[in-house]
Short mmCIF file of the C-alpha atoms (twelve columns), coordinates in Angstrom:
data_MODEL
# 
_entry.id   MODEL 
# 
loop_
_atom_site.group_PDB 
_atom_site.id 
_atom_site.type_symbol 
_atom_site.label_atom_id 
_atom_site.label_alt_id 
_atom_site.label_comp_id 
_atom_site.label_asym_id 
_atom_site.label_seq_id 
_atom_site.Cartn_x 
_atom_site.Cartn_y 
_atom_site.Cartn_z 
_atom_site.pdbx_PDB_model_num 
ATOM 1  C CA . UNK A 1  -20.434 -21.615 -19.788 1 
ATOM 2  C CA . UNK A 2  -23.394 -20.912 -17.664 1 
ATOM 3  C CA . UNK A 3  -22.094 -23.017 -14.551 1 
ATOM 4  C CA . UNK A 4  -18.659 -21.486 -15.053 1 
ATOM 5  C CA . UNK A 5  -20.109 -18.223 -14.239 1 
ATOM 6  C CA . UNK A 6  -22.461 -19.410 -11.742 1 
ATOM 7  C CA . UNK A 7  -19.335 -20.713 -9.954  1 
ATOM 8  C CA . UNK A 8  -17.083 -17.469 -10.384 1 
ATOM 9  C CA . UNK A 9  -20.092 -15.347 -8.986  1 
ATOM 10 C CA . UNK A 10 -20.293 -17.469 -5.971  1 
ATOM 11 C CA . UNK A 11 -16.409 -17.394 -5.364  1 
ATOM 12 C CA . UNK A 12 -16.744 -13.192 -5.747  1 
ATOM 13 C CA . UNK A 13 -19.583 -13.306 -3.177  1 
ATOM 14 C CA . UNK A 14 -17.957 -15.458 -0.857  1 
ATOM 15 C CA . UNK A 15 -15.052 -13.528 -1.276  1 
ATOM 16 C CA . UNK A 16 -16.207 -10.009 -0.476  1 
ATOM 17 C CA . UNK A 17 -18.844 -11.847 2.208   1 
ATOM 18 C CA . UNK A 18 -19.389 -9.085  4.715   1 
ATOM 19 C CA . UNK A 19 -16.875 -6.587  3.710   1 
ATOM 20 C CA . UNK A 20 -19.051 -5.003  1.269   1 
ATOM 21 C CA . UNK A 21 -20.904 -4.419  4.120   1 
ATOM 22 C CA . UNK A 22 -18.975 -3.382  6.768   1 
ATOM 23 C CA . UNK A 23 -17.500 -0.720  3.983   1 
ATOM 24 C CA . UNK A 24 -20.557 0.543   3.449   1 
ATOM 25 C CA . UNK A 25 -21.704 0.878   7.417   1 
ATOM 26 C CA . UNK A 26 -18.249 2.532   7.865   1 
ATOM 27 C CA . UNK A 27 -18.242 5.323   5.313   1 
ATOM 28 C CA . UNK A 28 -22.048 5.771   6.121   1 
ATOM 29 C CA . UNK A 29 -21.178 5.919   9.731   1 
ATOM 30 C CA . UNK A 30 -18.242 8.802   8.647   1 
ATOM 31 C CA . UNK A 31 -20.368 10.716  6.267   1 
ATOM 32 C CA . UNK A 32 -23.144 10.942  8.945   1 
ATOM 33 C CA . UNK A 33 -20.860 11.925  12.062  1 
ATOM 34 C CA . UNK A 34 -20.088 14.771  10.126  1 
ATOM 35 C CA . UNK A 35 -23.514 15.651  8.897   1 
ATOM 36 C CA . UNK A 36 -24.163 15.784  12.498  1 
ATOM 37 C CA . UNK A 37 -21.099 17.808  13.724  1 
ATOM 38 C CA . UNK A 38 -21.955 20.506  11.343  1 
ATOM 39 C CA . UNK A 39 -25.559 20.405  12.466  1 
ATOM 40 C CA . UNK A 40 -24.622 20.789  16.459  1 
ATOM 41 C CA . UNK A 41 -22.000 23.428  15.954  1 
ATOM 42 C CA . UNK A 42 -18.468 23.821  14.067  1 
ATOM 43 C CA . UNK A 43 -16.507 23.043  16.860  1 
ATOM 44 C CA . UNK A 44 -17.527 19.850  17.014  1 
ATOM 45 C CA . UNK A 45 -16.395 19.388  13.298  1 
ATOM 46 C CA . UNK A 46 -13.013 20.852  14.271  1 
ATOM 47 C CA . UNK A 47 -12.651 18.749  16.376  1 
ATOM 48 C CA . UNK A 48 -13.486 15.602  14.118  1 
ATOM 49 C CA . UNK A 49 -11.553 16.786  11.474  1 
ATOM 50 C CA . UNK A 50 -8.357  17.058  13.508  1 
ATOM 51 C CA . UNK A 51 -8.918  13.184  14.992  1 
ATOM 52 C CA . UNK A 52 -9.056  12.181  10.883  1 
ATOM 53 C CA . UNK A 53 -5.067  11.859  10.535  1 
ATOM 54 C CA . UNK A 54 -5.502  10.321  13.874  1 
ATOM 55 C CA . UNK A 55 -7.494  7.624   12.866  1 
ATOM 56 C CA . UNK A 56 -5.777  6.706   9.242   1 
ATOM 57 C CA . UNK A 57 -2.285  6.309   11.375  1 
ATOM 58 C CA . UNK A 58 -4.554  3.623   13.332  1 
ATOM 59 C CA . UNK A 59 -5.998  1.982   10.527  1 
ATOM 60 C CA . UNK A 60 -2.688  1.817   8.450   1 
ATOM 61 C CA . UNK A 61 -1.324  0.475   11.512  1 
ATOM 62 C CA . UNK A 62 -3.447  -2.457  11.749  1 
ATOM 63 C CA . UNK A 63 -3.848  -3.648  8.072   1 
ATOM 64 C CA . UNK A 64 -0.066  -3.726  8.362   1 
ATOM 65 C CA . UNK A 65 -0.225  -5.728  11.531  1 
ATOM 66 C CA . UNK A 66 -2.598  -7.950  10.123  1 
ATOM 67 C CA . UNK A 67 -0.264  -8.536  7.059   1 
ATOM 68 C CA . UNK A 68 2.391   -9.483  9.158   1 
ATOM 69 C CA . UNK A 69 4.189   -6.506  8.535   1 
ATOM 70 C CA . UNK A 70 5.445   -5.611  12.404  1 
# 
């Protein structure tokens, strides 16, 4: 039973290998652009927030083009 878990653990972490990771750089990387748009002025953050429906079109358009979709 032991090994059996030993080897599903390994198969999770090579699984998710870097993109745990990269998730976590990403969001980080979000959360703080807008810590520091709202600390340099609000125009800034207007500006950020009207990119944001910019930037899920682009990412929904390459996870489908990586699936094969287009």
């Amino acid at each position: 039973m032991p090994s059996k878990i030993s080897k599903e653990v390994s198969a999770i972490q090579r699984g998710t290998g870097e993109k745990v990771g990269n998730l976590t750089m990403f969001v980080t990387s979000f959360v703080f652009g807008f810590a520091f748009a709202f600390y340099y002025g609000w125009l800034l953050t207007v500006i950020l927030i009207g990119g944001i429906p910019l930037l899920i079109l682009a990412g929904a358009g390459m996870a489908i083009s990586m699936e094969g979709g287009f």
